[in-house]
N, C-alpha and C positions, 0 to 999 in steps of 0.2 A: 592264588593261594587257597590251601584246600584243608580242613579237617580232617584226617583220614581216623577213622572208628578204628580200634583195635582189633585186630584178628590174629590166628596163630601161627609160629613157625615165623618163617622170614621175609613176613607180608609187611609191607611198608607203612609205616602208620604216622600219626601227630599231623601237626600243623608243619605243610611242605606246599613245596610247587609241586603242581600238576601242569601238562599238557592236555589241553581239553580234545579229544579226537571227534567226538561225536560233530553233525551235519550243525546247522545254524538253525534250520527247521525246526529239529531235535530238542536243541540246546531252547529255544523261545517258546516251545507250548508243552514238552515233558516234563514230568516233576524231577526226572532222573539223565543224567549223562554221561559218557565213557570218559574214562581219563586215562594217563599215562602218569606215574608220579614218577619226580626226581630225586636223583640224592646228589650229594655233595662227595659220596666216595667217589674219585677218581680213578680208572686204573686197576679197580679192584678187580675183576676178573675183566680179559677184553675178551665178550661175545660179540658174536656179529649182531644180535639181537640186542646192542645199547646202541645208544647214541649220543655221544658227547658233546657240550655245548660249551667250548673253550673259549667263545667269545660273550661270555655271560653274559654283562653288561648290556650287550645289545639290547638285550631278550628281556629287562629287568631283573635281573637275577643278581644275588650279592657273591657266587661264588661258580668257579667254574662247576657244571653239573651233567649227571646222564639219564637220560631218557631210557627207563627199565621196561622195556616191549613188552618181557616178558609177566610184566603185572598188571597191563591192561584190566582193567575192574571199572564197574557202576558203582557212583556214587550217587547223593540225593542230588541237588540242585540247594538245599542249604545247608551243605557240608561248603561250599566255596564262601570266602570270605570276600577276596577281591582279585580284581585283573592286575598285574602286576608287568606282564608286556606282551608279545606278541612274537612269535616265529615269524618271518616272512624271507627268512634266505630261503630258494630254492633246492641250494645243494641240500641244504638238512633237511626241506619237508620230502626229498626224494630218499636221503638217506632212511628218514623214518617208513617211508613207504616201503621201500628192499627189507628193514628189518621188519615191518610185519608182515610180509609175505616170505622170510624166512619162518616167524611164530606163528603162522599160519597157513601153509602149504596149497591149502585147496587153494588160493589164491593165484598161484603161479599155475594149478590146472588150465584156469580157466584161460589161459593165452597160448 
């Protein structure tokens, strides 16, 4: 769970899940982290750059949720409040991978 600071237009903000992307390295001696934040709309537009988490529960999650690619942002390291679960299905962290290398193209240069 993460603090998100307010910013403007239709940047995701409050107190939400995030998806921590950044390395472990990163995440243990930067003051700062990448994240992915979630919402709770479902459905609302289907881009290939979301990714939906219809098995919430797994994940800790109190509601089905998607992963917004396309909001990728740095946050501090005390904007997180707390771990609340963990991804470890393969299909979704492969999913999450395809949609950032749709929102990020140079990505699929490089192969």
């Amino acid at each position: 769970m993460c603090n998100l600071v307010n910013k403007d237009g239709s940047v995701q903000t409050g107190y939400r899940p995030v998806f921590v992307l950044s390395n472990n390295k990163n995440n243990t001696y930067a003051p700062t982290l990448n994240i992915i934040p979630l919402t709770t709309k479902m459905n609302k537009r289907k881009l290939p750059i979301h990714v939906e988490l219809w098995d919430y529960e797994k994940y800790g999650l109190k509601a089905p949720s998607t992963l917004m690619i396309e909001q990728i942002t740095t946050v501090s390291v005390m904007n997180l409040v707390m771990c609340v679960g963990c991804v470890d299905n393969k299909q979704i962290l492969m999913d999450i991978s395809e949609a950032i290398t749709i929102q990020f193209p140079i990505l699929s240069m490089l192969n």
